[in-house]
N, C-alpha and C positions, 0 to 999 in steps of 0.2 A: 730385750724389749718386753715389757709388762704384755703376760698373756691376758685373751682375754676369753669370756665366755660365749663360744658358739649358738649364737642367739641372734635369728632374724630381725629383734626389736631396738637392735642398734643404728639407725640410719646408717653411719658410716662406715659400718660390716654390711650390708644390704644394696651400699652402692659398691663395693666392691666385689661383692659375689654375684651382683650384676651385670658385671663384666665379663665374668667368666662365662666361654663357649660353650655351647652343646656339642656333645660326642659327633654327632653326624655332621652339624658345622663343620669342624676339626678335620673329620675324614674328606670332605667336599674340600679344603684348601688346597691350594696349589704346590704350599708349601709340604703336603704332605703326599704329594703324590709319587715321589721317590719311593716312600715306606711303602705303601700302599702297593706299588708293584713289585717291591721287592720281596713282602712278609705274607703270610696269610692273613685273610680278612680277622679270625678271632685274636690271632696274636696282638695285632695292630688293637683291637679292640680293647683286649685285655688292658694292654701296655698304656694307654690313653688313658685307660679307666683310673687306672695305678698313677699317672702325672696328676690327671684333674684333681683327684680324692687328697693326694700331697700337697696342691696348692692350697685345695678347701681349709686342710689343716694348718696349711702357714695363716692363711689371713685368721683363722680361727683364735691363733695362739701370737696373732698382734705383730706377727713377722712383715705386714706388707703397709705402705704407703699409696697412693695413688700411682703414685713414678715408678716404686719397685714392682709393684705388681704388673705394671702396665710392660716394663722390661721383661718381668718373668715369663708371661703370657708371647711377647716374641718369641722367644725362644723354645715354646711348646712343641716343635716339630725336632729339634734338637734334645731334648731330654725324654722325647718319646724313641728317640734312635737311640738311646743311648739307656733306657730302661730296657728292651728287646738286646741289645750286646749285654747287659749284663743278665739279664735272664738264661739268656744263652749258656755262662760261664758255667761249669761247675760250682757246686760250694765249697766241696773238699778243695783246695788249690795247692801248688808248691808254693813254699814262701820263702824267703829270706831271711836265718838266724841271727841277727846281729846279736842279741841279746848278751852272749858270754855265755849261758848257760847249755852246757854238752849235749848233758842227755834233758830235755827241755820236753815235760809229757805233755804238755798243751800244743807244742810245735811237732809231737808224733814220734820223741826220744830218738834212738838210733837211727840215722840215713843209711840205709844198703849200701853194699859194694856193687860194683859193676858187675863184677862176677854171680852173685844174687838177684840184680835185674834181669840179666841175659839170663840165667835158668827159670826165671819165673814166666817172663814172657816164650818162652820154650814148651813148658807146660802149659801154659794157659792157650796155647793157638790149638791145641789137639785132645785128644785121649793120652793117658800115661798107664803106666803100669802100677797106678795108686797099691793097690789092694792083687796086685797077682804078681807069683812067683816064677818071668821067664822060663827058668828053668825046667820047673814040672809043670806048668800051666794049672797049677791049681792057686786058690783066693790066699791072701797073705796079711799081715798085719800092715797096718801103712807106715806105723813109728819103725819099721826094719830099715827105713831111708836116712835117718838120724838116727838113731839107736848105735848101730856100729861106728862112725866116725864119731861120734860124740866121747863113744869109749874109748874108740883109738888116742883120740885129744888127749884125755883125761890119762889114760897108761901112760904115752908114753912122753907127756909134759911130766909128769910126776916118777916116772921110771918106776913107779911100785912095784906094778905085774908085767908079763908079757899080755902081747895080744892077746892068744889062746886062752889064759887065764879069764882075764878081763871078759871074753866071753859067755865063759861057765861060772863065774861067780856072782856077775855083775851083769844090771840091766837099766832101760832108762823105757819113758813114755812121755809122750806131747802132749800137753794138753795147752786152751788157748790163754792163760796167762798163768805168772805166779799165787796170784791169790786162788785158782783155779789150784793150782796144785795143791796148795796147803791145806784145802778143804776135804780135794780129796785121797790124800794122803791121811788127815785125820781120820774122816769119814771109815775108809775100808782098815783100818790098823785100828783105831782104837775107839769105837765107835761105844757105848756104853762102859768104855773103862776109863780111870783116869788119863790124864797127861798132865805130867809135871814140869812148872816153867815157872821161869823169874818172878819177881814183879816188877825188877827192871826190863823187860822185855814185853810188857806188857802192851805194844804200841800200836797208835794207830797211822796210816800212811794214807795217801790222797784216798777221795772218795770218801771216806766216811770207814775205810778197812779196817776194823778193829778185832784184835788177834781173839780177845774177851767173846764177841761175838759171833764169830767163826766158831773157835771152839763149841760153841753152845749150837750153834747149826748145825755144826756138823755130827751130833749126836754124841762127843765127849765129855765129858767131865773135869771142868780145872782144876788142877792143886798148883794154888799159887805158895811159892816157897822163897824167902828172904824180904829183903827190902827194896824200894825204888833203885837205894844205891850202891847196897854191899849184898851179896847171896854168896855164900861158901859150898864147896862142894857136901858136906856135912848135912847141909841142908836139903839137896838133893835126895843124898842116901837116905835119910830119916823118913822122908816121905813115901821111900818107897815100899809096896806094899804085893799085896797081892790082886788088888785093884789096879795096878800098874800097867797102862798100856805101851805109855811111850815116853820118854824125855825130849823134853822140845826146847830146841835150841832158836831164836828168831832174831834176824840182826836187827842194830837198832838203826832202823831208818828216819833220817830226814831229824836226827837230832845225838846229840850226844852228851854224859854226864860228865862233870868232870868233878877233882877234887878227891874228897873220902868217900872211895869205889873201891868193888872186891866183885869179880864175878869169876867163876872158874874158870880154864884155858878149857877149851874145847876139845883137845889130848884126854884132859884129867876126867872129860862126862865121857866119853868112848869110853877107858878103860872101867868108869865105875859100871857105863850098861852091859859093857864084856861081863864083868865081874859077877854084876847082880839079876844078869839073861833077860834085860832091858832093851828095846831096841832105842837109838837115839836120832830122831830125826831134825835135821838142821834147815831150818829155813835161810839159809844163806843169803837170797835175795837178787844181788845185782848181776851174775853170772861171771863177776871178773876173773878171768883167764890168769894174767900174768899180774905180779906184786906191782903197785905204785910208786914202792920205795926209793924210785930213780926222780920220780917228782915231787919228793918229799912230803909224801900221802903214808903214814905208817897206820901199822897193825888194820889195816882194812883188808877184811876177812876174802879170800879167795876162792874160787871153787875149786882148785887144785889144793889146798892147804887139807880144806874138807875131804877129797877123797884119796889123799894119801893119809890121811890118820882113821881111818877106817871108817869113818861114820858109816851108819848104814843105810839111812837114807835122805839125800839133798833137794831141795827144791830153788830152782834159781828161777830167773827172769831171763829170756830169748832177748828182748830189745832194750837191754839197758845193757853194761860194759862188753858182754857177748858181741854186741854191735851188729846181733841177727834182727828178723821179726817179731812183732808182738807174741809170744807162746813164753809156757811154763814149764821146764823141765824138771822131772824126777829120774833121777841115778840112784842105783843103792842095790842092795842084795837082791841077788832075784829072788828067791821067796816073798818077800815085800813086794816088787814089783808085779808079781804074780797072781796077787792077792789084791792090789790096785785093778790090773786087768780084768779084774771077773767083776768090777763096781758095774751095775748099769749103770749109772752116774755118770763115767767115762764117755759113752758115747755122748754126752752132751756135752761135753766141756772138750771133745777132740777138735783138730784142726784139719784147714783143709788141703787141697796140692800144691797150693800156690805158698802157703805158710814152709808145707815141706821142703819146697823145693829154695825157699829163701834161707831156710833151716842149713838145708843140706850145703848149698856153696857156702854160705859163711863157715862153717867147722871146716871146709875145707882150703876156704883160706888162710885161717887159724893154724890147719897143719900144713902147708905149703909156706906158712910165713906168708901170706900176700899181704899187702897194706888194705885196711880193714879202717874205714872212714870214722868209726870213732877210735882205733888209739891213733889214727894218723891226729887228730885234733885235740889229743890228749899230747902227745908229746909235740906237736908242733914248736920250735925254738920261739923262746920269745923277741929275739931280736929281727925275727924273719917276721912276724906279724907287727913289732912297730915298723920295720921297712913299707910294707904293704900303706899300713894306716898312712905314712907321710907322703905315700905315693897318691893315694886316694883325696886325704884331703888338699895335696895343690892341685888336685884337677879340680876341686868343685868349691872352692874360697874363691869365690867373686860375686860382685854385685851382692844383693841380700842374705848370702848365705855366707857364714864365717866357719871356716872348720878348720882343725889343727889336733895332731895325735899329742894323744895323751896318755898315760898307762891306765891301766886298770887291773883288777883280779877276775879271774874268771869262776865259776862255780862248775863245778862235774855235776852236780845235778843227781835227777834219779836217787834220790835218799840213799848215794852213794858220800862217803866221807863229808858229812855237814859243815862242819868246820875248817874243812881243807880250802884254800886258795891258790889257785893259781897265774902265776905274772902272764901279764900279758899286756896290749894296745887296744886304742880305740879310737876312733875318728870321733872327734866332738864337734858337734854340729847347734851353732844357733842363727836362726833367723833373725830379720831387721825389722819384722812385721809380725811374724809369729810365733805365740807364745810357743814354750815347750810340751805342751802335750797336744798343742794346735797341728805341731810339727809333728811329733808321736802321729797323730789322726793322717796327715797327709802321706806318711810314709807306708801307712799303712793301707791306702787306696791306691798305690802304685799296682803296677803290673809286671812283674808278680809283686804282692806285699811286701815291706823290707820291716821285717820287726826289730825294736830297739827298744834302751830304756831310760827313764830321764835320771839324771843326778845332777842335783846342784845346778839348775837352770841349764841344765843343758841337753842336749839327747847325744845317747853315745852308742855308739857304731862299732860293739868287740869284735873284729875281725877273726877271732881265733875259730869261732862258729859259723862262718861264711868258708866254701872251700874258695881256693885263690883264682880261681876259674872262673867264678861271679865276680873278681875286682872290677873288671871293663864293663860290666853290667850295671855293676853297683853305681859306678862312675855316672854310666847314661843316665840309672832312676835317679842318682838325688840331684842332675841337672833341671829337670822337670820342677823340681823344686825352688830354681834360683831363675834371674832373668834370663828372654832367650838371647841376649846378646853375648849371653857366654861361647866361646867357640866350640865348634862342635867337632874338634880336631883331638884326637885319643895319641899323645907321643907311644912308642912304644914302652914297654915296660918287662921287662925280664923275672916270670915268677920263680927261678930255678935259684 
């Protein structure tokens, strides 16, 4: 409907917002006498404030009629209940991934294990031993709570060293994301000296992260060496100098070149920093554990690959393939690490107990083998997620809503393998009334949200990103959707 301009001088805006009630009317109705003893006086206040000011604005902007306004205006004691429940709510909320998309960073990337809830609400009800050492009862570092599992991981996935070793050679520190590491990993190594790097690797990743301006914050000096698409290791060595602070290696996230490409194996820049008393820091990035290669994900770089070929020091991501919390790990030599530890910097970029403690059971899932909710949704079979979709859509195909599985690709997400696709299902969902992003909106006002995305007039529902625990949930929200004379009878359904 043609907006129009907020303006007394229209008669027919003037007999319309002459309808509308005064605040103290409103509280004097009968109809509002439920709210009224149920809420405090300013809530209720507030909350009226926030319906009237909404309405002003519809007839402002030519949304009302006599008839619609006069229906709206009924219903005032009903959407004042119902701004108060939603004020009520949280904003942060859990929502529902339909999308496909794994590690999804607008949807908060990695879901926790159970085993990571249960320690966090453990710490979080009390005091812990953050920063003290039971043993002598003196103050401790707080990364000693990841720091050794992390290494144990890392040994003895990679069989390199022994534990013992692993110890005395090697160290690691939290801090709260990967960009956070890389800053200060630069920062205290090589702060006034060069760093040598691609200019294929030159990349920037969500937010605005740009590797270019980093470097330059963080007080080092670029030497950019080769081209967007071929850099030899030759290249490298030539650069290097006596200005030489570090080699930096940085994956390429959230895109990939293909075609006439040359970049060095990541073997051949270790042996050249060995060679030439170079340290060589890898931004590795997404924290993956174990190789893809069983899901026909190749050459995506791992953090095991990194620290069995010696690098010296790695910087991954906590809530991307780790499938821990949002924080940023550094591994590498202790001297390095050592030399991190004394940044004041660190203190502002550390985490806290609760981060720790989500830290700490994931790696210890990781070595127990426990199922670990993102690669349980990484390898999920694909024929077990089309079952689910044709389960889902004959429960909710009636009356206005038409749904039927259909395949789809999934994306991992997290500037993890760009390119890569993975098979999968999806409930395809279209209404008889509403459009497809109409639909998108409506799904997205359920409780909790169910987020989805549209393709091809239709919205689709990748089950691969929903755990199968939500099916008989999911089932309930998209009935909300469709008439109520759908029956509200759930057959069993066997997710095993």
């Amino acid at each position: 409907m043609k907006s129009r301009d907020n303006t007394t001088s229209d008669p027919e805006l003037r007999s319309l917002y002459s309808l509308l009630p005064s605040l103290n009317d409103l509280l004097l109705d009968p109809r509002f006498s439920a709210i009224v003893q149920a809420e405090s006086h300013s809530t209720v206040v507030r909350s009226t404030r926030a319906v009237l000011n909404r309405v002003k604005r519809e007839i402002a902007e030519g949304e009302h009629t006599l008839a619609s306004l006069d229906h709206r205006l009924a219903g005032l004691h009903l959407a004042v209940a119902g701004e108060i429940d939603q004020n009520k709510r949280y904003s942060l909320r859990r929502v529902i991934n339909a999308t496909g998309v794994i590690l999804h960073t607008n949807l908060g990337r990695a879901p926790l294990s159970i085993s990571a809830l249960e320690h966090m609400v453990e710490i979080a009800a009390g005091y812990s031993n953050l920063e003290l050492d039971l043993e002598t009862g003196e103050r401790s570092r707080r990364d000693v709570h990841a720091e050794k599992l992390l290494l144990q991981l890392l040994s003895i996935k990679t069989r390199t060293i022994d534990e013992d070793a692993a110890d005395s050679t090697k160290a690691a520190v939290v801090v709260n994301n990967c960009a956070a590491a890389t800053f200060l990993a630069l920062n205290s190594l090589a702060e006034g000296a060069e760093v040598i790097v691609s200019r294929g690797e030159l990349v920037e990743i969500g937010g605005g992260f740009r590797i270019p301006e980093i470097l330059a914050k963080s007080g080092a000096r670029m030497r950019e060496v080769g081209t967007t698409n071929r850099t030899r290791l030759l290249d490298y060595e030539n650069a290097i100098s006596a200005d030489t602070g570090l080699i930096l290696r940085v994956h390429q996230s959230n895109f990939s070149i293909e075609g006439f490409t040359e970049r060095p194996t990541l073997q051949d820049l270790v042996a050249l920093g060995k060679r030439k008393n170079v340290a060589v820091f890898n931004d590795q990035g997404t924290g993956l554990v174990s190789s893809l290669e069983d899901l026909g994900v190749r050459a995506e770089p791992t953090l095991l690959d990194s620290f069995r070929l010696g690098v010296d020091l790695i910087a991954a991501s906590g809530d991307k393939l780790l499938g821990g919390p949002q924080c940023g790990l550094l591994v590498g030599r202790v001297d390095l690490i050592d030399r991190i530890r004394k940044n004041p910097l660190l203190r502002a970029f550390r985490v806290d107990k609760l981060t720790y403690a989500a830290l700490q059971a994931t790696l210890m899932d990781h070595l127990s083998e426990k199922p670990v909710p993102i690669v349980s949704m990484l390898h999920a079979p694909a024929l077990e997620i089309l079952r689910r979709c044709e389960w889902v859509a004959g429960q909710v195909c009636s009356g206005d809503l038409f749904a039927e599985a259909v395949p789809v690709l999934s994306l991992i997400g997290g500037g993890t393998a760009p390119a890569a696709r993975l098979q999968s299902s999806a409930v395809s969902l279209r209404h008889a009334t509403l459009q497809p992003q109409a639909l998108l909106r409506a799904l997205r006002g359920l409780d909790p949200p169910v987020i989805a995305r549209v393709c091809e007039d239709a919205v689709l529902l990748d089950l691969r990103t929903v755990e199968p625990e939500f099916d008989v949930k999911l089932v309930l929200l998209l009935r909300q959707t469709a008439p109520a004379s759908v029956a509200p009878h759930l057959p069993s359904f066997d997710h095993e």
